[in-house]
C-alpha positions as CSV (number, residue, x, y, z in Angstrom):
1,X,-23.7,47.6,-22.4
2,X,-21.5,50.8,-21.8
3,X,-17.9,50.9,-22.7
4,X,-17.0,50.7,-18.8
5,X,-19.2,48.2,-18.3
6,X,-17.6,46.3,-21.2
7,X,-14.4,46.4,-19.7
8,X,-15.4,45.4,-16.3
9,X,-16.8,42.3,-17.7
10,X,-13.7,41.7,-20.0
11,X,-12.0,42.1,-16.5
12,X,-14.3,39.3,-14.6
13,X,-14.4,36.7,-17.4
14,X,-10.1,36.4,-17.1
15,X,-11.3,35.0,-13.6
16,X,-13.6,31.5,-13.0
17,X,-16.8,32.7,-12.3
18,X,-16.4,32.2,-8.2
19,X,-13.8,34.1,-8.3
20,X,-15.6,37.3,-10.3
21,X,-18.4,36.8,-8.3
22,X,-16.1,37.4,-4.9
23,X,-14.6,40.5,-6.4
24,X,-17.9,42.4,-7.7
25,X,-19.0,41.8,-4.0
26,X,-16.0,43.5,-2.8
27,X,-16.8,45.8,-5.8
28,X,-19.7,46.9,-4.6
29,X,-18.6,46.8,-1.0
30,X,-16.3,50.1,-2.1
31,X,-19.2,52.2,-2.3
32,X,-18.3,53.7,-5.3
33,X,-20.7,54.2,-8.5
34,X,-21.0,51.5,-10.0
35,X,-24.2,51.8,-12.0
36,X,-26.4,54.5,-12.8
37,X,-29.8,53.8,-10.8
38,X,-33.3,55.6,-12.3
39,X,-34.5,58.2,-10.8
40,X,-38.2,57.8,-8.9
41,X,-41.3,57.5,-10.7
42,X,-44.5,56.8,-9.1
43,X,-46.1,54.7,-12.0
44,X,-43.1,51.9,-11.4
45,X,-44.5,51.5,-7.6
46,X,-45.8,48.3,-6.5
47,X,-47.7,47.8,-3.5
48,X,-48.5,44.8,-1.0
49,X,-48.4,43.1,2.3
50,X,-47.3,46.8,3.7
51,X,-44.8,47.5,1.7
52,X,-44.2,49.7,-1.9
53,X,-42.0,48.6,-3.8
54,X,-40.8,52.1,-5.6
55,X,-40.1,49.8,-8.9
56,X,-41.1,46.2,-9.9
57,X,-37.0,44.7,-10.5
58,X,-35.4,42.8,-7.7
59,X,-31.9,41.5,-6.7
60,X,-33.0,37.7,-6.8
61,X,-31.2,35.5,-4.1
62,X,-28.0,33.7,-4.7
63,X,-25.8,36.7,-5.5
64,X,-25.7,38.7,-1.7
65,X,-25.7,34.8,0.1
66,X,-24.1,36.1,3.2
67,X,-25.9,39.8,3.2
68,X,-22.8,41.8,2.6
69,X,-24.3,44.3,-0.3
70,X,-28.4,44.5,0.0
71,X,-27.6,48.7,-0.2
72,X,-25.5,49.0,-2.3
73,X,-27.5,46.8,-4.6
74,X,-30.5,49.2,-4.2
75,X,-27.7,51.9,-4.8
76,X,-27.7,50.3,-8.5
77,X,-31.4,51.1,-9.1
78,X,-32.9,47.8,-7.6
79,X,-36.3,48.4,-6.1
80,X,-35.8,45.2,-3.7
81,X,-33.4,42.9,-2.9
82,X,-33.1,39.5,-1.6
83,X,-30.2,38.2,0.2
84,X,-29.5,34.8,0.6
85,X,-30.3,31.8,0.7
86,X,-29.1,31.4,4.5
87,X,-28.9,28.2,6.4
88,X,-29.0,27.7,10.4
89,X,-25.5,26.5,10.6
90,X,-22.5,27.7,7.9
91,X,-22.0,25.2,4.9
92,X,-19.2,24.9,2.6
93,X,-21.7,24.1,0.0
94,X,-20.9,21.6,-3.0
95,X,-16.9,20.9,-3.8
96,X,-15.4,23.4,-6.4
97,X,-15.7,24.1,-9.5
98,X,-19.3,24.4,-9.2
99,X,-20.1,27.5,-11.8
100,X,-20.1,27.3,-15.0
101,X,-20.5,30.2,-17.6
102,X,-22.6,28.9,-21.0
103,X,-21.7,32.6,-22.3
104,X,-23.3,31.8,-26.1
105,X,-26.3,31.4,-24.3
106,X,-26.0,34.2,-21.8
107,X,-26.4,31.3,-19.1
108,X,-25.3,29.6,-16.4
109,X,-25.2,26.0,-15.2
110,X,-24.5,26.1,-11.1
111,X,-24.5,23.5,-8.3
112,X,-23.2,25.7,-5.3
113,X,-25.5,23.8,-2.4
114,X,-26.6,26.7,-0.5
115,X,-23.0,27.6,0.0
116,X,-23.3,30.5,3.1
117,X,-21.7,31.3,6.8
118,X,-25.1,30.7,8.4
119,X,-27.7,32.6,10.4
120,X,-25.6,34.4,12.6
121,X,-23.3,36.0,10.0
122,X,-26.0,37.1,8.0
123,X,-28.0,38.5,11.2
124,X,-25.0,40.3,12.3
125,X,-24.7,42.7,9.4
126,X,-28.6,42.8,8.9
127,X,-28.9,44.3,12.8
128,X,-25.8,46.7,11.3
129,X,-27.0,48.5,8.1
130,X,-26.2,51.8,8.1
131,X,-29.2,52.7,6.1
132,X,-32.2,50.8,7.9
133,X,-34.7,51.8,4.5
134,X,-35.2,49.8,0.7
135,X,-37.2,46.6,0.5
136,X,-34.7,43.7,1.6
137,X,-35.8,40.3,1.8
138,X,-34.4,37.3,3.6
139,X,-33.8,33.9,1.5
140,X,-34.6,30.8,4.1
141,X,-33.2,27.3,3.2
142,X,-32.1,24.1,5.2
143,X,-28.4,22.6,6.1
144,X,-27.8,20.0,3.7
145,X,-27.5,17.0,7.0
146,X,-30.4,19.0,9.0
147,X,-32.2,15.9,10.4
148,X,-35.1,17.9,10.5
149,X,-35.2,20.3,7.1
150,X,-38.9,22.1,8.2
151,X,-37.2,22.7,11.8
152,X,-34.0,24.9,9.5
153,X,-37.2,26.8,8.2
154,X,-38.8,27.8,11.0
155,X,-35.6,28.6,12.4
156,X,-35.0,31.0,9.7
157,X,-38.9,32.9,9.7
158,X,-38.0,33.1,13.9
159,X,-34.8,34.6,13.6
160,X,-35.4,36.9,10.6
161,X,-38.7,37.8,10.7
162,X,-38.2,41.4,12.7
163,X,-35.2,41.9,10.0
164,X,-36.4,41.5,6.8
165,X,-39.0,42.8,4.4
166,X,-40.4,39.8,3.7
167,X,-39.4,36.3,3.9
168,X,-38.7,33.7,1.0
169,X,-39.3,29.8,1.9
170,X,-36.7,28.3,-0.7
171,X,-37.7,24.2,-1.5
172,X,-36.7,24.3,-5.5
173,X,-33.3,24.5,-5.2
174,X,-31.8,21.4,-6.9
175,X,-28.3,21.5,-5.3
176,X,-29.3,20.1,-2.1
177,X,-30.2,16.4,-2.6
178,X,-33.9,15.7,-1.6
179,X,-34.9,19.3,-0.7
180,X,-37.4,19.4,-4.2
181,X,-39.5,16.6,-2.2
182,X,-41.0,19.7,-0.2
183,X,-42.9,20.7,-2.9
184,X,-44.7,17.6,-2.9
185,X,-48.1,18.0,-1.3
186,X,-48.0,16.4,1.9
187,X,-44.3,18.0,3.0
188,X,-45.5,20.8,1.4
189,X,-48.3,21.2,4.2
190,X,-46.3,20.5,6.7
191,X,-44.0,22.9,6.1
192,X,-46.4,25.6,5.0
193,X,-48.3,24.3,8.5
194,X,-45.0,24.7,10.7
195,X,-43.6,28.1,8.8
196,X,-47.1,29.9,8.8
197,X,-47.4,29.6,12.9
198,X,-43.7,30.6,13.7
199,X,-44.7,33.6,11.8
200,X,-47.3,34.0,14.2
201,X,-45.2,33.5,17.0
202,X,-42.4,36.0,15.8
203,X,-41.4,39.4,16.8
204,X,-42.8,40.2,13.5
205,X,-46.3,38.1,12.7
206,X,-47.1,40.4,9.4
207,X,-44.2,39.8,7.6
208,X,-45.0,39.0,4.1
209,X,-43.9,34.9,3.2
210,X,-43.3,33.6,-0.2
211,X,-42.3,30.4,-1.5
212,X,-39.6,29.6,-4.4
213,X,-40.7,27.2,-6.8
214,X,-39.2,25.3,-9.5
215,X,-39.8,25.0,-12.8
216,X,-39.7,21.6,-13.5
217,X,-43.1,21.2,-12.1
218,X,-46.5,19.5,-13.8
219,X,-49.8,20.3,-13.9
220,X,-50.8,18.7,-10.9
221,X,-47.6,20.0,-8.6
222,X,-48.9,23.4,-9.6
223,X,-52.3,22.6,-8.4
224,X,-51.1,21.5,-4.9
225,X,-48.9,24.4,-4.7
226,X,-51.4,27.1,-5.5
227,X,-53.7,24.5,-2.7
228,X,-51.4,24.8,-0.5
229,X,-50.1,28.3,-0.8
230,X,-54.1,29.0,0.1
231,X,-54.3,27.2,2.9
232,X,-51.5,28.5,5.2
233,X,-51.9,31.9,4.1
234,X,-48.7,32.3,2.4
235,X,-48.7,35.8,0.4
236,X,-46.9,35.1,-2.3
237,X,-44.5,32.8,-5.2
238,X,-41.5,33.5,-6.7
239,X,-41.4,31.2,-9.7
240,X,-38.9,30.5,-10.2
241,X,-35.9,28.6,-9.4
242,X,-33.2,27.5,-12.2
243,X,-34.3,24.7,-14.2
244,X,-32.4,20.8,-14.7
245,X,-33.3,21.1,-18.6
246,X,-30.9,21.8,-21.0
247,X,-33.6,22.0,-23.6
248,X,-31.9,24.2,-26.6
249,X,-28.9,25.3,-25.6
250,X,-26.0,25.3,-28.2
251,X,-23.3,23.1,-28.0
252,X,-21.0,23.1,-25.2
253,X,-19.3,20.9,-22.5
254,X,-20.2,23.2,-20.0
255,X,-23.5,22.5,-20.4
256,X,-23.8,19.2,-19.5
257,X,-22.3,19.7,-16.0
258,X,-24.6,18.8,-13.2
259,X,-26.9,21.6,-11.5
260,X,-28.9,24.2,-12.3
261,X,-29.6,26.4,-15.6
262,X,-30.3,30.0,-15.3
263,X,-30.3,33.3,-17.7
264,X,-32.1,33.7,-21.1
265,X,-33.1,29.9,-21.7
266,X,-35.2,29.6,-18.3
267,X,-37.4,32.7,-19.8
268,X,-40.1,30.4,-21.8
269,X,-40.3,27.5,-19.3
270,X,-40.6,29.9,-16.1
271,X,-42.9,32.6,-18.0
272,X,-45.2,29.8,-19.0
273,X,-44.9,28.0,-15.4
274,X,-45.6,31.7,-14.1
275,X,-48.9,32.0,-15.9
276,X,-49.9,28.9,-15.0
277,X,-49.8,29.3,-11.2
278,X,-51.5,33.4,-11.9
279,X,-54.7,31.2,-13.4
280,X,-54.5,28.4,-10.3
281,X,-53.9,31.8,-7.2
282,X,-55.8,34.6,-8.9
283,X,-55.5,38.0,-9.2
284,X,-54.7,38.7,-5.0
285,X,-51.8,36.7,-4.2
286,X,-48.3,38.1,-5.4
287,X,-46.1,36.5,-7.6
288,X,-42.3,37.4,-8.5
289,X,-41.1,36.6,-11.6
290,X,-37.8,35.5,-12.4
291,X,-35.8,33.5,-15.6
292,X,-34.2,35.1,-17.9
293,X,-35.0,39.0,-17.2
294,X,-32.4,40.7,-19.3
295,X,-34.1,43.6,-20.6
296,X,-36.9,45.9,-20.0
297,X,-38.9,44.2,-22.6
298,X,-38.3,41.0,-20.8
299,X,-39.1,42.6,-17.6
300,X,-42.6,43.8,-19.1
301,X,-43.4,40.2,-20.9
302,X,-43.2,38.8,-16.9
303,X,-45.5,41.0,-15.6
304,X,-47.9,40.7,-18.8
305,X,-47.7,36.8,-18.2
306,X,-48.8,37.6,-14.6
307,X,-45.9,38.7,-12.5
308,X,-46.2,41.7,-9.3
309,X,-42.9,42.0,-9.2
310,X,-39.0,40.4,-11.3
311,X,-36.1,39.8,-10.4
312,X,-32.7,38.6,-12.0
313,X,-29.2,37.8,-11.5
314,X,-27.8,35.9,-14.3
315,X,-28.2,38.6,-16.7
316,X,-26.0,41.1,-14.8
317,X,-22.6,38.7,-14.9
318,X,-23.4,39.1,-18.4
319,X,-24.3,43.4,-18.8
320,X,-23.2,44.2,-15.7
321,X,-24.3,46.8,-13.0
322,X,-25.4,49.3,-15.0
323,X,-28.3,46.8,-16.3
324,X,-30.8,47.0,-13.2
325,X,-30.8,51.3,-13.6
326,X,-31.8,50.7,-18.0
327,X,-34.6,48.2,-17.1
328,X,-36.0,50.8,-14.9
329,X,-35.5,53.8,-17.5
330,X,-37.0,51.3,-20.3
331,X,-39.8,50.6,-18.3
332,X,-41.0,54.1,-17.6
333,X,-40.0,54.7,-21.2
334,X,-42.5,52.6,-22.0
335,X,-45.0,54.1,-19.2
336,X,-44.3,57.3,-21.6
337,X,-45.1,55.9,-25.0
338,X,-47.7,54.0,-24.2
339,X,-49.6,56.8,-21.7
340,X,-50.4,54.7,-18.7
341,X,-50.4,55.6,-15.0
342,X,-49.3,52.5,-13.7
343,X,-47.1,49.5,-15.0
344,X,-49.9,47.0,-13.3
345,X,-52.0,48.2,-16.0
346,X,-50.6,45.7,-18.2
347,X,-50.5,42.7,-15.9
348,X,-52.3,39.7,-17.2
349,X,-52.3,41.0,-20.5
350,X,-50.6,38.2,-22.3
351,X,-51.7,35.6,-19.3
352,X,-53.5,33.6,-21.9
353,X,-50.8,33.3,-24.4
354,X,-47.9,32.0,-21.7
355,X,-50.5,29.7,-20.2
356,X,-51.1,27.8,-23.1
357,X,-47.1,27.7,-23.7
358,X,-45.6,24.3,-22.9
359,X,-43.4,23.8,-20.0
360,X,-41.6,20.1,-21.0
């Protein structure tokens, strides 16, 4: 971390985390450099469902909920970002305090509940960006008393479909009570069933569709996902979400608050839960990988384990904006030492070592 960036975080941590994460939004809301981005280079492009991706790291969703910064995120040296998750209707989310900083363990424990001002706020400033260009996805979830949780999704893929990049179905978040039930294989169908025709019924039936999963999953989940997934012609998984283990984390209170654990502990778990679902969907369909991407080498060991695409979040309350523009220098750094063409060269490399890695 620079000295500036340093500071800046010196500056956050005197706040609670809700707080920081309110003022880097209206941070990067100023427009002013705040991070260094990397300049192009064609051997960091990735390509699918219509879109190229001019590098392989992405703004995970949770940080831009509302769709206030997706530019000035790619400003940072993102090549994608996700905003979100939105809900139909505007939710307070779960009572405060509800973040929690594990900062030995460059982690954080979080039970927010989809926390966002709805559809219509977030539609409002995607129909306004100034700059209409970069690879912006939209993070779909359901109101916490929707009486019907698949009808929140399709209203999501129908109203965002002609906005976004792609679309993100988001069941594996573990803040809304009940909502992990729709990875289970039936609801999971259902869903899949429902989302997969509103596409085809939208103002924009091509638009790429992944699904979140978590990873707290078994053997068998993974094979009804990947089932699934086939089925309803879903292009892609982003595994994954944060994780309800607290398996070897140092000592601290904090840690044994309720909700979900994200930054460098998720990286085993999700990289070996990453590999797993490459082996069930093969080589076509695209999978992001995120959990505990906090370096370029960590960014490469994804995509070796079977990742397209990364993405991170936690890691930057911790480094700070200038972290997204040095993964992307590192990994054409290593482009250059190790002479190839493109950085898919090296996906699946390691597939067989992170399968075989247990996942709890």
């Amino acid at each position: 971390m620079d000295l500036l960036g340093a500071a800046g975080r010196r500056a956050l941590f005197a706040f609670d985390p809700e707080t920081a994460h309110g003022l880097s939004i209206a941070a990067l809301k100023t427009g002013l450099p705040l991070g260094r981005g990397a300049g192009p280079d064609p051997r960091l492009a990735v390509r699918f469902g219509g879109l190229e991706f001019p590098n392989p790291l992405g703004m995970a969703a949770g940080y831009d909920k509302n769709a206030e910064v997706p530019d000035a995120l790619l400003g940072l040296g993102f090549g994608f970002a996700e905003v979100g998750t939105v809900t139909p209707l505007p939710q307070p989310g779960n009572p405060r305090p509800r973040i929690f900083r594990l900062t030995r363990d460059q982690a954080v424990v979080n039970r927010l509940g989809f926390n966002n001002e709805g559809h219509e706020a977030a539609f409002r400033r995607l129909s306004s960006r100034r700059r209409n260009t970069g690879i912006i996805g939209v993070n779909i979830g359901a109101n916490k008393d929707a009486a019907d949780r698949i009808a929140d999704y399709v209203a999501g893929v129908s109203r965002f479909a002609p906005l976004s990049s792609y679309l993100t179905v988001n069941i594996s978040s573990p803040n809304t009570p009940g909502l992990r039930n729709l990875q289970g294989r039936e609801q999971l169908a259902e869903l899949l069933s429902r989302v997969a025709e509103a596409r085809r019924s939208s103002a924009a039936p091509s638009v790429p569709i992944l699904l979140k999963i978590a990873p707290d999953l078994h053997e068998g989940d993974l094979d009804d996902i990947a089932a699934e997934v086939e089925a309803h012609g879903i292009d892609g998984i982003i595994v994954s979400n944060t994780t309800l283990s607290r398996e070897g984390l140092r000592p601290d209170a904090q840690a044994n608050e309720t909700g979900g654990l994200s930054g460098k502990p998720l990286f085993g778990r999700s990289t070996a839960v990453l590999a797993r679902m490459r082996r069930r969907v093969g080589p076509r369909t695209i999978l992001v990988g995120v959990g505990g991407v906090d370096t370029a080498e960590a960014a490469l060991e994804k995509i070796r384990a079977g990742a397209d695409l990364v993405q991170l979040y936690t890691a930057m309350i911790y480094a700070g904006p200038s972290l997204p523009g040095r993964i992307v220098r590192g990994l054409s750094a290593f482009c250059d030492r190790e002479g190839f063409t493109s950085i898919g060269e090296i996906r699946d490399s390691r597939l067989d070592h992170w399968a075989a890695q247990p996942i709890g």
